[in-house]
C-alpha positions, 0 to 999 in steps of 0.5 A: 740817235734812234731817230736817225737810224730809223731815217737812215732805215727807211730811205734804205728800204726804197733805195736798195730794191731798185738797181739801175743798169742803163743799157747800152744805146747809140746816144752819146749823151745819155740821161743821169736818173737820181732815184729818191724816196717820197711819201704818198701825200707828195706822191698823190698831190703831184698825180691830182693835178697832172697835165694829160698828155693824151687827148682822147677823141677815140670816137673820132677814128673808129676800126671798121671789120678789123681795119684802122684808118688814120688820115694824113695832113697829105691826102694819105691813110696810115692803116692798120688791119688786125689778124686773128692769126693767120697762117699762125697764132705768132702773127696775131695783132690787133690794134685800138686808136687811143687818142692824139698826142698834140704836142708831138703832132701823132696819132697814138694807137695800143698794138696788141700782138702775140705775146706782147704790147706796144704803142705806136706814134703816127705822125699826123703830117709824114705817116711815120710811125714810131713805136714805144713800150709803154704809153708816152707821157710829156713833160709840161714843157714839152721837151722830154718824152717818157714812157716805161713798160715792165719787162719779164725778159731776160735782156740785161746783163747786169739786172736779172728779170723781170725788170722794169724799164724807163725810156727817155728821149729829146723832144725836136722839132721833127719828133723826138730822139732815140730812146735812152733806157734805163732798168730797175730791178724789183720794181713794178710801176703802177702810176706816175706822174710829172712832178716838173720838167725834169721830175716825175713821181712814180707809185710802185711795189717791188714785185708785179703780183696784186698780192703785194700791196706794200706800195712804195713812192719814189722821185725821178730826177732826169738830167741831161748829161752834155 
């Protein structure tokens, strides 16, 4: 009996700290995300082996005086040139190339602005440009697109902030569908990692500062809801 307890204790100590709140987007089918508890040696041996969706030949495109240029498939360049912030201190951006994403057939480059950080695809054929909030990582198949990033804003209704929030999109033959967010409250992501084509592995604390160091493991389940 006391064994069952502490079972039912423990799953309700990686359960309760995350609250999910999927918000309100134009996708008319979303994503059903299960949240499970793991342990780190199931955690740690899915991360060993994890397939890199970046490929990082960052000496191939360099920034030269401030300016980023990325060749197109037609003869063009998708350029991006930093600003130290001019006429004001809101406008300041930098940019740094990380790498190509294959799969999707994008260049991927870290966009550094005033008060924040994104990443943004270029397509290597068209130049269009798509932006995430966190770095994008694709499952084995190539289907589904993940990224999360850590967000201190107030923009839920439901989840007080800081949240941390999830993004999933289809991948198609042209790129990849609107993103679909889901939120977790009392969560800060530090690594993870594909597991299968629909689970991935993530290590997080409940809060952002390095002084929590009670590491907690978990599982995504994704499944498109038709």
């Amino acid at each position: 009996m006391k064994k069952t307890l502490f079972s039912i204790a423990l799953a309700l100590l990686f359960i309760i700290p995350a609250t999910v709140n999927a918000q309100k987007d134009k996708s008319s089918n979303p994503w059903a995300i299960e949240l499970l508890p793991i342990n780190a040696a199931t955690f740690e041996s899915a991360f060993k082996v994890r397939k890199k969706t970046i490929s990082r030949d960052t000496y191939t495109y360099s920034k030269k005086n401030g300016t980023l240029k990325l060749p197109l498939a037609n003869g063009k360049k998708v350029v991006f040139e930093d600003n130290k912030g001019t006429p004001y201190d809101e406008d300041r951006k930098s940019f740094r190339y990380l790498g190509q994403v294959k799969v999707l057939g994008c260049y991927l480059v870290e966009q550094h602005l005033f008060e924040s950080t994104d990443y943004v695809l270029i397509n290597k054929k068209t130049g269009k440009t798509n932006t995430l909030a966190g770095m994008p990582s694709v499952s084995p198949d190539g289907k589904i697109l993940f990224n999360t990033a850590f967000n201190r804003y107030e923009e839920h209704a439901d989840v007080s902030p800081p949240s941390q929030d999830v993004y999933l999109s289809l991948v198609n033959p042209t790129g990849f569908s609107e993103p679909y967010r889901i939120s977790y409250n009392n969560m800060y992501i530090t690594k993870y990692a594909w597991e299968t084509n629909t689970s991935l592995v993530i290590c997080y604390r409940s809060r952002e500062k390095e002084s929590d160091t009670d590491f907690r493991y978990a599982r995504l389940l994704f499944k498109k809801i038709k």
